[in-house]
C-alpha positions in Angstrom: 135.7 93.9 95.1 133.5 93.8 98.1 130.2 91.9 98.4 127.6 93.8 100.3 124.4 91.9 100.5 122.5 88.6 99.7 119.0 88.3 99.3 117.5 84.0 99.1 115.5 83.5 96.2 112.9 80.5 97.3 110.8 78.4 95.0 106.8 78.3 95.4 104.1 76.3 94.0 101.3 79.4 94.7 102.3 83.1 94.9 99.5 84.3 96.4 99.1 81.5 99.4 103.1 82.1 99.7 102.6 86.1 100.1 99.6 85.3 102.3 102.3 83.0 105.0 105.3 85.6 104.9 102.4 88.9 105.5 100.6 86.5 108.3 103.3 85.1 110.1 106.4 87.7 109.5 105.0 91.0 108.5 105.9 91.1 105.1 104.9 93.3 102.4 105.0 92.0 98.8 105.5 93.5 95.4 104.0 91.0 93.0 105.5 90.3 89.4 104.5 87.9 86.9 105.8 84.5 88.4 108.2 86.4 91.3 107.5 88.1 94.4 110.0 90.2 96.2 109.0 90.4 100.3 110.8 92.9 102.4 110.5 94.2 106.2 113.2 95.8 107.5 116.4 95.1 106.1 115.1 91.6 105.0 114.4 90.9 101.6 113.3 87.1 100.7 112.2 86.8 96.6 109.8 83.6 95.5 109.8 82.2 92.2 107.0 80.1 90.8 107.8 76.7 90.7 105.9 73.4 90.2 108.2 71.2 91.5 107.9 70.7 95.7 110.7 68.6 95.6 113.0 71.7 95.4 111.0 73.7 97.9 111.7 70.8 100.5 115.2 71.0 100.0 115.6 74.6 100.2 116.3 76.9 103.1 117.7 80.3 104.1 119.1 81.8 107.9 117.8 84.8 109.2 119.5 87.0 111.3 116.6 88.2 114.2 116.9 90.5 117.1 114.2 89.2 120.1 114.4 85.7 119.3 112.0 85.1 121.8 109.1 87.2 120.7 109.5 86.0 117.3 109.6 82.4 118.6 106.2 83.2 120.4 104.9 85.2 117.5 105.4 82.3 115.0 104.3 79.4 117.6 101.1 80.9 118.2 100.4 81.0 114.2 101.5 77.3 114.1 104.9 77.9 111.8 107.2 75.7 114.2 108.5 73.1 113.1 108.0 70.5 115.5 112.0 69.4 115.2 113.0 73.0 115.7 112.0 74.2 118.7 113.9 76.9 120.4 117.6 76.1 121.5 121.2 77.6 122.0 123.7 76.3 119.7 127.1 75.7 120.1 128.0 78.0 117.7 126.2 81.1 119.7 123.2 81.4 118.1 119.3 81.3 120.2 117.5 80.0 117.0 114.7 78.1 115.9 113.3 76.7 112.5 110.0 77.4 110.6 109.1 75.8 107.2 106.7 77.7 105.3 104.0 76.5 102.9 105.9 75.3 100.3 108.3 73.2 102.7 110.9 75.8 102.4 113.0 75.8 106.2 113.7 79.2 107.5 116.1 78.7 110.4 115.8 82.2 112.5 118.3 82.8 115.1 119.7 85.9 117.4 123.8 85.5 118.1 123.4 84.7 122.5 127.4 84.2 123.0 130.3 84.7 120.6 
């Protein structure tokens, strides 16, 4: 058995302000579905589901492997998706990365390996 890929499902309150922040700040296209939303670029895919409840938005969160970490840094600073706590930094685990939370309180955390 081999596992080959895996695609975060995040909850939204509002599809269309959701698909709006992912085109806006990451580039995304959208195919829209009847309470689900499947976003791609590249080889990223990132699905919404419609959900009334912001508590679990808040306490969701996906990685995102990025390559130019620093141009997407700028990129998303300059559209005012930073969050303040997650500024850009090495960790010790080898990763440049730095975190985002989009409209629904959902933390991306995007990162580019800088070290093994």
């Amino acid at each position: 058995m081999q596992l080959s890929k895996t695609i975060p499902v995040l909850p939204s309150q509002d599809l269309e302000r959701s698909v709006a922040f992912y085109k806006r700040v990451f580039g995304f296209e959208a195919n829209l579905y009847p309470d689900y939303v499947v976003l791609h670029r590249n080889d990223v895919e990132i699905h919404l589901w419609l959900c009334t409840d912001r508590h679990i938005a808040e306490n969701s969160s996906c990685y995102i492997h990025v390559q130019d970490v620093d141009a997407l840094f700028r990129h998303c600073d300059e559209q005012g998706a930073v969050h303040p706590h997650g500024q850009l930094a090495v960790w010790p685990h080898g990763m440049k990365e730095f975190t985002v939370l989009d409209d629904n309180g959902n933390c991306l955390r995007l990162g580019e390996r800088v070290h093994p």
